[in-house]
N, C-alpha and C positions, 0 to 999 in steps of 0.2 A: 504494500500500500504506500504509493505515495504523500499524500497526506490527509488532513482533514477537510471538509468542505463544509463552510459555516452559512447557511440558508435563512434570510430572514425574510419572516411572511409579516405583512403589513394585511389588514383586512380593512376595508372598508365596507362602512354597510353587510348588509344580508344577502348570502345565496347558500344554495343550498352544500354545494363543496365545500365553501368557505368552513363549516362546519368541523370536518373532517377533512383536511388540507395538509396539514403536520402530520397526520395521523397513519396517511394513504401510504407514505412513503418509510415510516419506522414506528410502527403501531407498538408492537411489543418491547420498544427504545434498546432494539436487542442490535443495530447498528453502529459499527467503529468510524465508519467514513464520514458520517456527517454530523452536526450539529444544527439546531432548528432554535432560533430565538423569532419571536410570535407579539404583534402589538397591535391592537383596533381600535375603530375608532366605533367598537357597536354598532348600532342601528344608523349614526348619523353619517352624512358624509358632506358637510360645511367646511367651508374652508379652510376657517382656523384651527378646527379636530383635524384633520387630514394633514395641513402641515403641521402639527405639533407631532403628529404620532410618525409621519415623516422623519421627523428632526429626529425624533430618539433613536428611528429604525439606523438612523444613515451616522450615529454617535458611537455602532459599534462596528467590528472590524469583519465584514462578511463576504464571501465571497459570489453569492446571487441573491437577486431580491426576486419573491411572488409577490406579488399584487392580487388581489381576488377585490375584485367590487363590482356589483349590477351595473356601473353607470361610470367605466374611469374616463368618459369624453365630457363629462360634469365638473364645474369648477372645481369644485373642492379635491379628491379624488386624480385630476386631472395636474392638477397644481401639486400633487403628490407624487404622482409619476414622475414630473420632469426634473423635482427638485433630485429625487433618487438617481434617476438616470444621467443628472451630473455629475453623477460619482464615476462614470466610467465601467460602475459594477455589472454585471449580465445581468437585464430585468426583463419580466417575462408578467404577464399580464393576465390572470386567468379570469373571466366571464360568460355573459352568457349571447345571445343571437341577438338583443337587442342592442349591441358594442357592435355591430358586422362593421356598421358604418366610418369606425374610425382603425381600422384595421390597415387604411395607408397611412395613415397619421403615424401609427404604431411602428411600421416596417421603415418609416423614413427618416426615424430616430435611433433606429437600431436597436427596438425591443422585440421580444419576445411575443407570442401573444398564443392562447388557447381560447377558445368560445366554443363554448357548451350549448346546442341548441336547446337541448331537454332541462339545461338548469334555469325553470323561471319563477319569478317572485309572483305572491303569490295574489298580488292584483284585486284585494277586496279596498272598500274604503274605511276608514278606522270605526267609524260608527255601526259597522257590520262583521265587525273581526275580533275574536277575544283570542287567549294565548292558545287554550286548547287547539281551535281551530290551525292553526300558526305551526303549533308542533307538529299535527299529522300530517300537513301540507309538505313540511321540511324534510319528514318524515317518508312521506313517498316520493317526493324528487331523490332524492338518497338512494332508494330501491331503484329506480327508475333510471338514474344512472351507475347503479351498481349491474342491473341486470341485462342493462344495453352494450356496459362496454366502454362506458364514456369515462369512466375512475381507471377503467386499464390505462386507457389513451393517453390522463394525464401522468399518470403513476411512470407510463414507458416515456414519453417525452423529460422529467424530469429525471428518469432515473441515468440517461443521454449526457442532462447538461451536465450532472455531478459527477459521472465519470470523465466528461472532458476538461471540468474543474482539476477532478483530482488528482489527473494525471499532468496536468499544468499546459492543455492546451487549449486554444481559444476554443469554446461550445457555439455549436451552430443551434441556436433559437429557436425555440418548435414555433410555426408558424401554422397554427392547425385551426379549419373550422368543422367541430366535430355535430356534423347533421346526422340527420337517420341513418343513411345512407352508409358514412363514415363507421358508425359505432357500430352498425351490425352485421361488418366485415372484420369487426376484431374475432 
């Protein structure tokens, strides 16, 4: 083993990966190769939460960033990509279909990007939503992308960029939009 590769995932907002994101890649923390430090900004994604939980993510010494947000073409979110991605560190984007649209935006900065068709929020309005509701919702996008194939996809893309981390060579970026089509060819 060449050495260790130190992963920091930033979350923004809710989806349903974001959940289980750290978890996909060394569940049982039975992993020598990597390290995983983890910072969110919850449910919100405002400007000022976004770069603050930014500034901490990019205070330690890591060698890729994940991003997981519903919306990183949103101010807040979006201002937290760029500031990361001055670091020159490998950042990689994880989302869901409603991001299709900034996917040149993404490639012409020299990020990463995954999009999840099947990962969607879950779209009621708050005066019609309690948590129960919230939990089985999250709860089935999870199945949903566990059972299609769309957690392999991300799981083998990042398992890619950490090997090319750790062996000290530049990582080529997974640039994936993973549709029906896509997941149910893994």
């Amino acid at each position: 083993m060449t050495g260790l590769v130190r992963i920091g995932v930033l979350k923004i907002g809710c989806l349903g990966i974001g959940l289980i994101a750290e978890y996909i890649i060394d569940e049982r923390a039975k992993r020598e190769d990597i390290e995983v430090f983890v910072i969110g900004t919850g449910s919100k994604m405002h400007l000022n939460q976004c770069l603050n939980a930014a500034t901490e993510l990019a205070k330690q010494r890591l060698d890729v960033f994940l991003i997981i947000s519903p919306n990183p073409g949103g101010e807040g979110p979006k201002s937290a990509i760029e500031h990361l991605g001055k670091s020159g560190v490998p950042t990689i984007i994880l989302t869901n279909s409603a991001s299709r649209k900034v996917t040149t935006e993404f490639e012409s900065k020299g990020f990463g990007y995954m999009i999840l068709e099947a990962d969607a929020m879950i779209g009621a309005k708050r005066e019609f939503l309690d948590a129960n509701e919230v939990a089985l919702f999250d709860g089935d996008v999870l199945k949903v992308l566990a059972i299609t194939g769309a957690i392999n996809i991300v799981v083998d893309a990042l398992d890619r960029v950490i090997e090319s981390v750790r062996i000290k060579e530049k990582p080529e970026l997974p640039r994936i939009y993973a549709n029906l089509e896509r997941v149910m060819t893994m």
